[in-house]
MDTraj code that builds the backbone (N, CA, C; nanometers):
import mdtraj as md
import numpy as np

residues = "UNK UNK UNK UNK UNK UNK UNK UNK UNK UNK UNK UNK UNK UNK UNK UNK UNK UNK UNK UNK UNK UNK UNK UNK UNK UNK UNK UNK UNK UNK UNK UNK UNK UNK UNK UNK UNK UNK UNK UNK UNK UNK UNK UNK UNK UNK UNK UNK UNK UNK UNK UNK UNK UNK UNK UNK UNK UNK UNK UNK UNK UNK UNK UNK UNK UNK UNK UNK UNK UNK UNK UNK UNK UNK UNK UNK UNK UNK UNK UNK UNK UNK UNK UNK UNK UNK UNK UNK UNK UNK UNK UNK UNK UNK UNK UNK UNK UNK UNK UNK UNK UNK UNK UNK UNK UNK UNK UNK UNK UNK UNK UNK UNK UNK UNK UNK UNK UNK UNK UNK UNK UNK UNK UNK UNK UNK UNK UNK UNK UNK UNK UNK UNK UNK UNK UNK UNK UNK UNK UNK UNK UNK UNK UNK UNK UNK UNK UNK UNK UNK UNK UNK UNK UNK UNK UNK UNK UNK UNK UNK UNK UNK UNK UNK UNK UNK UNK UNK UNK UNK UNK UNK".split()
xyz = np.array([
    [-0.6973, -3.0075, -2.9409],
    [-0.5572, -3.0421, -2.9464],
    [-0.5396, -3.1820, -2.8868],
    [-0.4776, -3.2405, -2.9542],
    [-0.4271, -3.3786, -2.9360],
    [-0.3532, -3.4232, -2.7998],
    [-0.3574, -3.5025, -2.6940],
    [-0.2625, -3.4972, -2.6159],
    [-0.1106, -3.5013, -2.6472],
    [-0.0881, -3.5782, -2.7763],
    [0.0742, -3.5706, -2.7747],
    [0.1332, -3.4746, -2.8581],
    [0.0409, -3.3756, -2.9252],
    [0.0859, -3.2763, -2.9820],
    [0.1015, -3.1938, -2.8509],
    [0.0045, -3.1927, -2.7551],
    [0.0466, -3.0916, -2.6566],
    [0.1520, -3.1537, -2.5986],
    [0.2141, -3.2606, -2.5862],
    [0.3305, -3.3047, -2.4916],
    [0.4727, -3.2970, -2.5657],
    [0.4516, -3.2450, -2.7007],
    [0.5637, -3.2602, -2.7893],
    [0.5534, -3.3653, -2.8915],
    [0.4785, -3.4477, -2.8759],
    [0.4817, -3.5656, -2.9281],
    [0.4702, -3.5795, -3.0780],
    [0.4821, -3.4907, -3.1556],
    [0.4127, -3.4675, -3.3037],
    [0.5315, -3.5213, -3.3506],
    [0.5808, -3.6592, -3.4741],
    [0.6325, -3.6884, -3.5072],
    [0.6284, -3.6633, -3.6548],
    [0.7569, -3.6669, -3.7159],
    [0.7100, -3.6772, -3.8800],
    [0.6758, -3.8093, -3.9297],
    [0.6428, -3.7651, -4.0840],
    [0.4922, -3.8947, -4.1095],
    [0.5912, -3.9907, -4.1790],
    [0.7399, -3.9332, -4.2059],
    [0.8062, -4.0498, -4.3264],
    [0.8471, -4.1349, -4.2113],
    [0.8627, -4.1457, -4.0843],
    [0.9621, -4.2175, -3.9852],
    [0.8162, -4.2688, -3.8775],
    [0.7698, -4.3689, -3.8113],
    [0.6604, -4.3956, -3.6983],
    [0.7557, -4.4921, -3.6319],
    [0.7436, -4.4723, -3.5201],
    [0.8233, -4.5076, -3.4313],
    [0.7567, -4.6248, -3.3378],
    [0.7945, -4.7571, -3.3094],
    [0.7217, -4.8894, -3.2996],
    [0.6264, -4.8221, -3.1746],
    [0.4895, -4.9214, -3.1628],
    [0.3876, -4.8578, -3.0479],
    [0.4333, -4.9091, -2.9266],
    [0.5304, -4.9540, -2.9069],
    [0.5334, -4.9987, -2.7806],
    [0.6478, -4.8433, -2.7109],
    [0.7271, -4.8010, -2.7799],
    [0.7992, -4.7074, -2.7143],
    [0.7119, -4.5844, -2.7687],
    [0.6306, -4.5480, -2.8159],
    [0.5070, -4.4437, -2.7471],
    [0.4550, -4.5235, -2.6316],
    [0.4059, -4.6062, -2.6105],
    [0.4010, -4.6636, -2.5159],
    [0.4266, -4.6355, -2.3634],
    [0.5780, -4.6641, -2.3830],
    [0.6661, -4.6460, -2.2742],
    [0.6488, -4.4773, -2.2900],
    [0.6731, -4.4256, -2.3104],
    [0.6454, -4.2740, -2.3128],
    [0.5681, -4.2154, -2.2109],
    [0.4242, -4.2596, -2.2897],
    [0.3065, -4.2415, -2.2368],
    [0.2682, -4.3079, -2.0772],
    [0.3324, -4.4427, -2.1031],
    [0.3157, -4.5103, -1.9614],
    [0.3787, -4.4647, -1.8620],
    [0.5731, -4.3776, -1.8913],
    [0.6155, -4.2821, -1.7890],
    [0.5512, -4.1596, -1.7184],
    [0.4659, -4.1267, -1.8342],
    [0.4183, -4.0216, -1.7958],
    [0.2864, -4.0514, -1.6922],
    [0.2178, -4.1594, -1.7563],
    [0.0994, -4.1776, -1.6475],
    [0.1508, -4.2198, -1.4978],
    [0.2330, -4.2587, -1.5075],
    [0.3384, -4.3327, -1.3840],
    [0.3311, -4.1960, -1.2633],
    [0.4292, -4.0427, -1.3448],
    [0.4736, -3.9745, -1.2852],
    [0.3519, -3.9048, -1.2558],
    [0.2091, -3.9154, -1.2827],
    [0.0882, -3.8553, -1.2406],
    [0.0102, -3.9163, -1.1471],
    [0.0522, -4.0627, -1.1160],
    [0.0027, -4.1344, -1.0392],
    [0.1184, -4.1076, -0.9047],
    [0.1980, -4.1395, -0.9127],
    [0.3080, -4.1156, -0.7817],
    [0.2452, -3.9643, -0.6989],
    [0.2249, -3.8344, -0.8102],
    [0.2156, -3.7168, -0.7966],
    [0.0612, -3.7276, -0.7472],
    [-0.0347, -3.7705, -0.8052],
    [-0.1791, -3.7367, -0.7647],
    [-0.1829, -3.8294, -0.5854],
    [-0.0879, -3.9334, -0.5755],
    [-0.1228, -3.9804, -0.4597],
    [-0.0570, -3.9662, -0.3470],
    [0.0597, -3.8681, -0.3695],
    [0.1248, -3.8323, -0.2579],
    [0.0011, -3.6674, -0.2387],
    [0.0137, -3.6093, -0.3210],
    [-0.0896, -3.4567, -0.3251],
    [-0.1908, -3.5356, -0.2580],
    [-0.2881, -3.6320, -0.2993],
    [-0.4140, -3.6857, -0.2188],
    [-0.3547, -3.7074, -0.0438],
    [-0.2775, -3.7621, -0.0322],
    [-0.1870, -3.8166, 0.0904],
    [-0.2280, -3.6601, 0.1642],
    [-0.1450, -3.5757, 0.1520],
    [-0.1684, -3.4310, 0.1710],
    [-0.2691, -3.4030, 0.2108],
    [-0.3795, -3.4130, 0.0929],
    [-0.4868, -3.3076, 0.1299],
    [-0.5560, -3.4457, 0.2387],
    [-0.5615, -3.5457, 0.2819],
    [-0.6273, -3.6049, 0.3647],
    [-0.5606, -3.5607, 0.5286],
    [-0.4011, -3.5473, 0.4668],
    [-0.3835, -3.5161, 0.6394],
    [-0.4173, -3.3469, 0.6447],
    [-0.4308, -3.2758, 0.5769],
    [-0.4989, -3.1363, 0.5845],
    [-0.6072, -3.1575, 0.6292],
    [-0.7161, -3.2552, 0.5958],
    [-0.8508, -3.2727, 0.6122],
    [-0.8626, -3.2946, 0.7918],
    [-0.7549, -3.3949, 0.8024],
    [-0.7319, -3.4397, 0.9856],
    [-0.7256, -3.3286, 1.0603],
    [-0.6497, -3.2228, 1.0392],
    [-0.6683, -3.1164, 1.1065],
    [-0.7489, -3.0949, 1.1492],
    [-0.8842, -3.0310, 1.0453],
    [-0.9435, -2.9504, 1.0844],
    [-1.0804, -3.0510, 1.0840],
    [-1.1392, -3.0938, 1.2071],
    [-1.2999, -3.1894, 1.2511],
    [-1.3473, -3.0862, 1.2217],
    [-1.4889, -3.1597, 1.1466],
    [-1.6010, -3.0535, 1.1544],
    [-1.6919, -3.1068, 1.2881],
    [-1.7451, -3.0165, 1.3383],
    [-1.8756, -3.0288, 1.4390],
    [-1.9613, -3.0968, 1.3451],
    [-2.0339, -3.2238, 1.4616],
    [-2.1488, -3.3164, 1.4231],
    [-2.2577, -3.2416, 1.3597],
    [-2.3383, -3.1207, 1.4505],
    [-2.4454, -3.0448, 1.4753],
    [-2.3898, -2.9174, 1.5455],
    [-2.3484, -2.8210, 1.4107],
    [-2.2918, -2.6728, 1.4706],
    [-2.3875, -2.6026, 1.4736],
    [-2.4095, -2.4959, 1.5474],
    [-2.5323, -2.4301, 1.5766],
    [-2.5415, -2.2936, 1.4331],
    [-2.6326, -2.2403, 1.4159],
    [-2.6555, -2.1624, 1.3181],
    [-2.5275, -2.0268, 1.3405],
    [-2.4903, -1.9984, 1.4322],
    [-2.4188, -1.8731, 1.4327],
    [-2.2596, -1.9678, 1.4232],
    [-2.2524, -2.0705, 1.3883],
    [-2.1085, -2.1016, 1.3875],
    [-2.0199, -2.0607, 1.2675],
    [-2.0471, -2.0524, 1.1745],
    [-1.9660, -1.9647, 1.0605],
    [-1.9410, -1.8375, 1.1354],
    [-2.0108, -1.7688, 1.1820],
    [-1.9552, -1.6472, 1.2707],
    [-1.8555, -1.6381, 1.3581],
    [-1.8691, -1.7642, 1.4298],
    [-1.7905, -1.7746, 1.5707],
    [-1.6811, -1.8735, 1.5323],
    [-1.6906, -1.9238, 1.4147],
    [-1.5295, -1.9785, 1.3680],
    [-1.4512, -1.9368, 1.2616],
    [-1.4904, -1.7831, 1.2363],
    [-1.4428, -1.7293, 1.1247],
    [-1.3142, -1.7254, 1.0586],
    [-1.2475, -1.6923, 1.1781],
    [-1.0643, -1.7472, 1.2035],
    [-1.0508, -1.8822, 1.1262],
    [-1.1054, -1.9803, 1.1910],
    [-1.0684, -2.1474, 1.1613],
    [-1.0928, -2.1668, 1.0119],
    [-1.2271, -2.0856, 0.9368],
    [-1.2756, -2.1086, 0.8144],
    [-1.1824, -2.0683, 0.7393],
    [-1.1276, -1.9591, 0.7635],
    [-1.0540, -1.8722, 0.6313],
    [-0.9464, -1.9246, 0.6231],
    [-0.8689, -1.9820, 0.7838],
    [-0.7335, -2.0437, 0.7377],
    [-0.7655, -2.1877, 0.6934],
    [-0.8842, -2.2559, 0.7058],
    [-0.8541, -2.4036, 0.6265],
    [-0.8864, -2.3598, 0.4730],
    [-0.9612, -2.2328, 0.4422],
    [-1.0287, -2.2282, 0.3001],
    [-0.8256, -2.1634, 0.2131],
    [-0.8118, -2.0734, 0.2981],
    [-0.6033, -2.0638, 0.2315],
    [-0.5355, -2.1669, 0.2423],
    [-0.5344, -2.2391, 0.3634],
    [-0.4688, -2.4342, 0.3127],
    [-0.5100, -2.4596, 0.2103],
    [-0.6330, -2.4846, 0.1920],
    [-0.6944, -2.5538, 0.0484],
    [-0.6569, -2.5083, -0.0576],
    [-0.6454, -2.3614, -0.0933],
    [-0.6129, -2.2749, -0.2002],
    [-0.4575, -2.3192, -0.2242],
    [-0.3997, -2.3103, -0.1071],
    [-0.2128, -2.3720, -0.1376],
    [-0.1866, -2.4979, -0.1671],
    [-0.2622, -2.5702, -0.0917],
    [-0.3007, -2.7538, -0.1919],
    [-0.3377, -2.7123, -0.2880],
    [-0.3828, -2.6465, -0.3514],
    [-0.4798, -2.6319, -0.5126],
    [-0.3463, -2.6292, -0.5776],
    [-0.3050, -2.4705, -0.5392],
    [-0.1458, -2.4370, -0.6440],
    [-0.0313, -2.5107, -0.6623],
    [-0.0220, -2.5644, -0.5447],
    [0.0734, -2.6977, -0.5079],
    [0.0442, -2.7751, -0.6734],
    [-0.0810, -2.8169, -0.5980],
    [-0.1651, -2.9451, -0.7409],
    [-0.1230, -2.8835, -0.8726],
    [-0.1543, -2.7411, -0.9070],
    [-0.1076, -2.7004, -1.0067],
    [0.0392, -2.6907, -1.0857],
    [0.0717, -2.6662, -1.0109],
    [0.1872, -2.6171, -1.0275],
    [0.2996, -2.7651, -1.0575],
    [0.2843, -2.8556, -0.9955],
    [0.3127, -3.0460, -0.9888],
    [0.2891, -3.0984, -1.1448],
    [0.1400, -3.0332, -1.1755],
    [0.0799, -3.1095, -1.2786],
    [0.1496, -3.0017, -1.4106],
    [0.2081, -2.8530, -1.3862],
    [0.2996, -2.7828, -1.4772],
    [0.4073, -2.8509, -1.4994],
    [0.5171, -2.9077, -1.3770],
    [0.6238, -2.9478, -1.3733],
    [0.6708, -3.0778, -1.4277],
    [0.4959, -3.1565, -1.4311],
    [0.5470, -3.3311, -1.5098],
    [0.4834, -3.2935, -1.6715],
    [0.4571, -3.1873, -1.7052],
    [0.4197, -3.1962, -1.8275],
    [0.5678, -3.0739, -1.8970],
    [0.6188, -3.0089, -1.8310],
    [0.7125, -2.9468, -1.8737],
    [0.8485, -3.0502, -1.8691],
    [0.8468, -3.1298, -1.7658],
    [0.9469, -3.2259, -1.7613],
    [0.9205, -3.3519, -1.8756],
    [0.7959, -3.3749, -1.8785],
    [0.7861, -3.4649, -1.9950],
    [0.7914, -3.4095, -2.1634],
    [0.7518, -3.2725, -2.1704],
    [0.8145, -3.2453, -2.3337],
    [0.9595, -3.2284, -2.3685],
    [1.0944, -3.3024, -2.2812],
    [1.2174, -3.2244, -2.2685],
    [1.2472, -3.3684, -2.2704],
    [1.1940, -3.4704, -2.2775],
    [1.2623, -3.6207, -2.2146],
    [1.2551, -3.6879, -2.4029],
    [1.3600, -3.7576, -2.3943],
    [1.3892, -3.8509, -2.5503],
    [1.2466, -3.9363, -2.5873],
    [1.1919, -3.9457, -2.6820],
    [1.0516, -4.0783, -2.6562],
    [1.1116, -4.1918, -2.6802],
    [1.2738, -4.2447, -2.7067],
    [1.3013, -4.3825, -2.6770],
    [1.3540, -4.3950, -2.5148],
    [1.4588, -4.3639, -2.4833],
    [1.4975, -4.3517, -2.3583],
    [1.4514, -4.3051, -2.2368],
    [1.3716, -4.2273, -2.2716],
    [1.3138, -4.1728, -2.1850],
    [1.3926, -4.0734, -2.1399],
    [1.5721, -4.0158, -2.1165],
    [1.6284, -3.9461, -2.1311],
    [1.6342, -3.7866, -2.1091],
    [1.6757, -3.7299, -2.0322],
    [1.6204, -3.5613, -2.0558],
    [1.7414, -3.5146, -2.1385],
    [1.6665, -3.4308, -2.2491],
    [1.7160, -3.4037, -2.3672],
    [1.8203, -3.3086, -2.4055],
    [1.9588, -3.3006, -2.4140],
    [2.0362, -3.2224, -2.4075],
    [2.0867, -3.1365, -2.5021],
    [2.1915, -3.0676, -2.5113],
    [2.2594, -3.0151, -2.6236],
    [2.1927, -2.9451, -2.6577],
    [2.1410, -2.8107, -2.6274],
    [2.0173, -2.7259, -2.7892],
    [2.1177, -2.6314, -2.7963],
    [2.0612, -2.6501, -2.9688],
    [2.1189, -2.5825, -3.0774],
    [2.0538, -2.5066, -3.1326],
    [2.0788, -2.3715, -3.1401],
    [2.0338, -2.2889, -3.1596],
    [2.0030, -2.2796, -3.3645],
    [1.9233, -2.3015, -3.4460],
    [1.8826, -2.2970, -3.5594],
    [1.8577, -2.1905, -3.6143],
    [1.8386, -2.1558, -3.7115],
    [1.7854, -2.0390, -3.7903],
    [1.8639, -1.8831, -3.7695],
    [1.8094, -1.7704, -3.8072],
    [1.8601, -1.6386, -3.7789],
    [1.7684, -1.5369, -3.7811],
    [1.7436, -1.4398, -3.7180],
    [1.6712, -1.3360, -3.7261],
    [1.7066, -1.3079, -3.8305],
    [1.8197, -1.2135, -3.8404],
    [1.8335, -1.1307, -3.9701],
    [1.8426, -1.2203, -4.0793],
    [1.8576, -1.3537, -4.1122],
    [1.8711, -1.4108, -4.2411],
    [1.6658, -1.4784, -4.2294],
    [1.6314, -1.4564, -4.1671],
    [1.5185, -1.5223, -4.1566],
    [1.4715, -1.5714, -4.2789],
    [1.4817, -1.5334, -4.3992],
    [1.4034, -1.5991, -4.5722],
    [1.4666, -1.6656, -4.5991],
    [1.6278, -1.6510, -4.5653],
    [1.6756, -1.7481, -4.6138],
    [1.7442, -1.8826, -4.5345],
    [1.6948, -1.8638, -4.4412],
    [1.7429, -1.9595, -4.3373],
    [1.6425, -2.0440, -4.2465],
    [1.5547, -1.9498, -4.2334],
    [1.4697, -1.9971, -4.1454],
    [1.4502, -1.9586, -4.0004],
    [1.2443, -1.9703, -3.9997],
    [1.2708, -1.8815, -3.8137],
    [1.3596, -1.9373, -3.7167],
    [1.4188, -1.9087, -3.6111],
    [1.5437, -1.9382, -3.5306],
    [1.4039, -1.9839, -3.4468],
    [1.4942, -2.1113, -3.4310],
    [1.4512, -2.2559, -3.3400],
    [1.5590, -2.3411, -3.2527],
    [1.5153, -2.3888, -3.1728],
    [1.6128, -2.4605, -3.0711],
    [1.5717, -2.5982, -3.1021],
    [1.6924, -2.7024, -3.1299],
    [1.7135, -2.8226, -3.1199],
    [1.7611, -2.8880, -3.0230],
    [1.6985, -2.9884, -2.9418],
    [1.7272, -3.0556, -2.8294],
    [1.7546, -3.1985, -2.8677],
    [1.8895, -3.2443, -2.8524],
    [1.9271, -3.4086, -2.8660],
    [1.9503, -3.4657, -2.7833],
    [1.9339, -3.6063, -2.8594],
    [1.9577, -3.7319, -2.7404],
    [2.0695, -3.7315, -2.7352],
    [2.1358, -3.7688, -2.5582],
    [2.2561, -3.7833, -2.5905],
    [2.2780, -3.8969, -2.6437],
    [2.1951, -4.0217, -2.6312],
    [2.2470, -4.1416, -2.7241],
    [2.2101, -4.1171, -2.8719],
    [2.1902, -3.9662, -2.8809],
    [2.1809, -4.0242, -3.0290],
    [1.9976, -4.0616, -3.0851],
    [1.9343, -4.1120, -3.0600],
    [1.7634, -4.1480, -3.0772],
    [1.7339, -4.0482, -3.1793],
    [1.7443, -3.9010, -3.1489],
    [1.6673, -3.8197, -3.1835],
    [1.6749, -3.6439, -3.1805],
    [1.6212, -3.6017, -3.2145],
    [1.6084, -3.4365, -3.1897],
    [1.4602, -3.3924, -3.1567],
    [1.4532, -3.2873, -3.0818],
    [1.3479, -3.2311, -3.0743],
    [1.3264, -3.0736, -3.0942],
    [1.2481, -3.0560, -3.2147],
    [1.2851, -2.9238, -3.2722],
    [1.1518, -2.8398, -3.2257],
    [1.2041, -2.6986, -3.1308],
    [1.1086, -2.6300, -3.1100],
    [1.1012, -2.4968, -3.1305],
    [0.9928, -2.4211, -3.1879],
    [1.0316, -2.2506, -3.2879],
    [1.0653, -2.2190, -3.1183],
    [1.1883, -2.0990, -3.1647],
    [1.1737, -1.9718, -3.0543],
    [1.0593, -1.8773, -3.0571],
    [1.0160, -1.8355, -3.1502],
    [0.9057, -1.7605, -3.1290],
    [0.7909, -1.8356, -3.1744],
    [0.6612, -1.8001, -3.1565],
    [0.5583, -1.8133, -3.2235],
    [0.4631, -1.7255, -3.2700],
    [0.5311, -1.6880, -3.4581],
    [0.4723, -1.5852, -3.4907],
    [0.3628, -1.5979, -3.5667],
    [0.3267, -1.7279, -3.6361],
    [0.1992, -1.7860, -3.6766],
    [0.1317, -1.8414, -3.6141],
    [0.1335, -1.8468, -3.4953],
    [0.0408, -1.9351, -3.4275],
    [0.1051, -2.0375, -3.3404],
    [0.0873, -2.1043, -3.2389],
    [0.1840, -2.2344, -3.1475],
    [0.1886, -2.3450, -3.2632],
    [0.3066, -2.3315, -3.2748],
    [0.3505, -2.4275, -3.3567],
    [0.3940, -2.5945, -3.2633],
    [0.3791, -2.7317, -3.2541],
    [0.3909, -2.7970, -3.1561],
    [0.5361, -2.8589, -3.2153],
    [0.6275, -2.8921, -3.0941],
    [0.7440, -2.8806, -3.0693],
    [0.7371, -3.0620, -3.2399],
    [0.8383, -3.0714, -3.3036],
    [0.8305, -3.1963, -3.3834],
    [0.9729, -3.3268, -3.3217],
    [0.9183, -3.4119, -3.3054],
    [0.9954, -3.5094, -3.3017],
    [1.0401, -3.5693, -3.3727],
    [1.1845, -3.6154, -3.4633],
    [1.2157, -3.6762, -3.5637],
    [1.3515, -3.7467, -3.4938],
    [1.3484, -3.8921, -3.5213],
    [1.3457, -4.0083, -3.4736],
    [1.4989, -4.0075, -3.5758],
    [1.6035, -4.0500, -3.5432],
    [1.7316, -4.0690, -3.5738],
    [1.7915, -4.2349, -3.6475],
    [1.7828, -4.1932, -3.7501],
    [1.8324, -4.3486, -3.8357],
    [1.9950, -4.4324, -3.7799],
    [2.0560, -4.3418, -3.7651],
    [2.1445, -4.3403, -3.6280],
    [2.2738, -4.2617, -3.6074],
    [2.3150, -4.2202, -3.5201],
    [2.3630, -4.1428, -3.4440],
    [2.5092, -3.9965, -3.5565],
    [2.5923, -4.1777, -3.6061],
    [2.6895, -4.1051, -3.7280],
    [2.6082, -4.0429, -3.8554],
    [2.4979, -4.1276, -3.9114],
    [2.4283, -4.0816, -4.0448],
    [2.3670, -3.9604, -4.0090],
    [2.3147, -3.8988, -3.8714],
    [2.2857, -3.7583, -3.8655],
    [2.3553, -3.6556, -3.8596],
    [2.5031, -3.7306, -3.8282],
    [2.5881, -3.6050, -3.8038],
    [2.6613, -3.5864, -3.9225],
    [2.7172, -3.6668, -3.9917],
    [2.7619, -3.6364, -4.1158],
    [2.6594, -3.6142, -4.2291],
    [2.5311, -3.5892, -4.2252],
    [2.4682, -3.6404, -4.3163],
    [2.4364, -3.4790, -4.3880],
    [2.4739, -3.4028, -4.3703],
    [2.4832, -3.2337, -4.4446],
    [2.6369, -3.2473, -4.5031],
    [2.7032, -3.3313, -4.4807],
    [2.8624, -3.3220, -4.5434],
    [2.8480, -3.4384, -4.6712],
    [2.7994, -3.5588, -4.6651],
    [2.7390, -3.6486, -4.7653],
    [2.6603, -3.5857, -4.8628],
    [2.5252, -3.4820, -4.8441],
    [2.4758, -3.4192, -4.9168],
    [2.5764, -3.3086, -5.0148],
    [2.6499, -3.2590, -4.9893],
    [2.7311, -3.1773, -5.0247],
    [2.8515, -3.2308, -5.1202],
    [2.8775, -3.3379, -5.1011],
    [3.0012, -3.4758, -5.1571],
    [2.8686, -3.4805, -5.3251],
    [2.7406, -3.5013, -5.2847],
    [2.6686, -3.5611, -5.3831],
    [2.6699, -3.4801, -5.4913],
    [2.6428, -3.3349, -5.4956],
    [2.6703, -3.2068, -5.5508],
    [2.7630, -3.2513, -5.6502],
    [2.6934, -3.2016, -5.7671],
    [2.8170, -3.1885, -5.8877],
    [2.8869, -3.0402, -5.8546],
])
top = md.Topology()
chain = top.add_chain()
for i, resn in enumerate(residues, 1):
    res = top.add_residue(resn, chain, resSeq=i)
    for name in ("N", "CA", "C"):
        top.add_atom(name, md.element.get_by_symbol(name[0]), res)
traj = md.Trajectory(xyz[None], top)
């Protein structure tokens, strides 16, 4: 899997969107992993200060510091989840953000219908920019398989919103 299919990033093929705002995208995101990996590093070094190891501990010292071991080896384990859990939160925060603005993505609209499902389509949530940029369309369920969320890029703001009432005008 692609990194920007896993981040949302899957665009359609009639619209490519200039490389510099993937770019910026991508560069927010490395940004918010760098801030995050070096405050977490920050952390685990003053965790490390805590606890000195002995120069030359004698052979029975795992025995006789059994206490000290287990609670620095559960610090470490809660820095781990911490780490985890950080590196969940900038990748869940980054599939929800506009790829021009950078923006967190508002308005979802609920698409499709269960019960009309053939003729409507599986029910999906649409997330827009509020300026307008874009939508980001993602299935509610996934009954074929993870489908990756699609990005389609906005010609602009009025031509999307009227643009099912124009189609309909065209209609003989």
């Amino acid at each position: 899997m692609k990194l920007g299919t896993f981040l949302g990033y899957e665009m359609q093929r009639n619209h490519i969107l200039p490389n510099l705002l993937g770019m910026r995208y991508f560069a927010y995101l490395a940004a918010k992993f760098a801030v995050a990996g070096a405050l977490l590093y920050g952390l685990l070094r003053l965790i490390d200060g805590f606890w000195l190891a002995e120069e030359d501990p004698p052979l029975i010292a795992p025995l006789r510091d059994a206490s000290r071991i287990l609670a620095f080896d559960l610090v470490i384990l809660a820095w781990f989840l911490l780490c985890a859990g950080t590196v969940a939160l900038i990748i869940f925060d980054q599939r929800r953000r506009c790829r021009v603005c950078l923006r967190r993505l508002r308005m979802p609209v609920e698409r499709g219908s269960w019960s009309r499902m053939f003729l409507v389509g599986q029910p999906r949530l649409e997330y827009i920019c509020p300026y307008g940029h874009g939508t980001l369309t993602q299935e509610e369920s996934h009954l074929t398989g993870t489908a990756p969320p699609v990005w389609r890029a906005s010609q602009g703001f009025w031509e999307d919103l009227f643009a099912s009432s124009a189609a309909e005008r065209r209609k003989p």
